[in-house]
C-alpha positions in Angstrom: -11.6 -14.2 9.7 -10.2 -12.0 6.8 -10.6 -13.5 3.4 -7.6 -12.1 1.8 -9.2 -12.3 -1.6 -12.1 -9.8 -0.4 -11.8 -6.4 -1.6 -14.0 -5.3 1.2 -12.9 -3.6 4.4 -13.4 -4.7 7.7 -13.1 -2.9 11.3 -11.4 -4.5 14.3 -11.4 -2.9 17.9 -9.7 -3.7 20.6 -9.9 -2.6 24.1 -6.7 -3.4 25.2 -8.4 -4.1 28.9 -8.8 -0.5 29.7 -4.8 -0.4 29.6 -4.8 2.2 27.1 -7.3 3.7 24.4 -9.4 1.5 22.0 -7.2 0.8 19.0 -9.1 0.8 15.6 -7.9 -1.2 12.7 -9.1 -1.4 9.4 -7.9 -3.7 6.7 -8.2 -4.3 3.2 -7.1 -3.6 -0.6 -5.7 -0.2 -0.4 -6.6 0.0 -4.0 -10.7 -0.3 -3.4 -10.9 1.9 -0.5 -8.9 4.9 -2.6 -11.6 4.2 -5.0 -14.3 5.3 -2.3 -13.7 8.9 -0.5 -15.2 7.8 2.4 -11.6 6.8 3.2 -9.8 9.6 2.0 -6.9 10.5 4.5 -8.1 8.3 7.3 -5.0 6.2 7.7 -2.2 7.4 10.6 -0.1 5.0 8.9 0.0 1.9 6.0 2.2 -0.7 6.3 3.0 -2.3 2.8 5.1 -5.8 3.4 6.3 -7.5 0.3 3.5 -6.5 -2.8 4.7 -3.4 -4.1 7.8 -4.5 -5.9 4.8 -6.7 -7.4 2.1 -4.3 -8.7 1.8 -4.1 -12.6 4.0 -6.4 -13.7 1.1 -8.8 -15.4 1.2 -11.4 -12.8 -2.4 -13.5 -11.3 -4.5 -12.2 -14.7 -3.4 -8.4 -13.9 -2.8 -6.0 -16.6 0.9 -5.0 -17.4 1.5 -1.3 -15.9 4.8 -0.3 -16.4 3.8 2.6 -13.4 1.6 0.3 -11.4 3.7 0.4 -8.1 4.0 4.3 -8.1 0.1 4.9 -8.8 -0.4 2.3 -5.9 2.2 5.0 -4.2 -0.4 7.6 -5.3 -3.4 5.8 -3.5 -1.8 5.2 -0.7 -1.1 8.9 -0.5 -4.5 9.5 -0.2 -5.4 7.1 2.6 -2.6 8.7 4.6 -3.6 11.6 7.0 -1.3 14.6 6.6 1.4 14.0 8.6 1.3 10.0 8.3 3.7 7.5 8.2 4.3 4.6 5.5 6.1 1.6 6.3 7.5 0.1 3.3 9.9 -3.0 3.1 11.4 -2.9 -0.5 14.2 -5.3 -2.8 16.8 -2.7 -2.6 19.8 -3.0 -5.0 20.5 -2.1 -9.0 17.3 -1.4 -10.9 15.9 -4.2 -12.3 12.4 -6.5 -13.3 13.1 -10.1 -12.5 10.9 -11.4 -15.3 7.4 -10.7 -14.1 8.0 -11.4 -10.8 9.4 -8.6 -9.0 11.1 -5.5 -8.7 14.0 -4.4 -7.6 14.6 -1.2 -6.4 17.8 1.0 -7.4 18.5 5.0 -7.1 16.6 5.6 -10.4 13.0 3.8 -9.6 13.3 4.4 -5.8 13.1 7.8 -6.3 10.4 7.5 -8.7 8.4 5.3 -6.1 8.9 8.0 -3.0 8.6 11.1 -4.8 5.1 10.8 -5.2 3.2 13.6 -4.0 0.0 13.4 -1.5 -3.2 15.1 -3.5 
């Protein structure tokens, strides 16, 4: 079982039953295996559900980073093959910081968040 506290990765594979190809999954903290270029565009896709609108903003003893969702933008970048997909569930609306709790995401920081360019 995952601990979700470990920064470590781990590999799962799946067979599927010889229904269709072995599926490969790797999980972890998107922000330790960026740090390692063993994993450097390796991902066909990322799926970020509910944490970005929370990165940087001080909370569970991390530092305050005013830019700490759109660097985490800039990792993810370079797990992503060329050509791969992110699936990212935001808090759309005005721009706004609900105290240190969250984000949400208007026409001004959405457009910082996306424009982010792969390296």
């Amino acid at each position: 079982m995952l601990d979700p506290t470990s920064k470590k990765l781990y590999v799962k594979r799946n067979a599927h039953y010889g229904l269709c190809p072995p599926i490969s999954e790797l999980r972890g903290d998107a922000a330790y295996a960026a740090l390692g270029l063993t994993y450097r565009h390796v991902f066909d896709f990322v799926l970020s559900y509910s944490g970005m609108e929370r990165i940087g903003l001080g909370r569970d003893d991390e530092d305050l980073d005013h830019f700490g969702d759109i660097n985490e933008m800039r990792r993810i970048g370079c797990l992503l093959k060329p050509g791969g997909f992110l699936f990212l569930r935001l808090p759309l609306g005005h721009d706004q910081i609900t105290t240190n709790c969250y984000r949400v995401y208007g026409r001004i920081r959405l457009a910082l968040l996306i424009e982010v360019e792969n390296e």
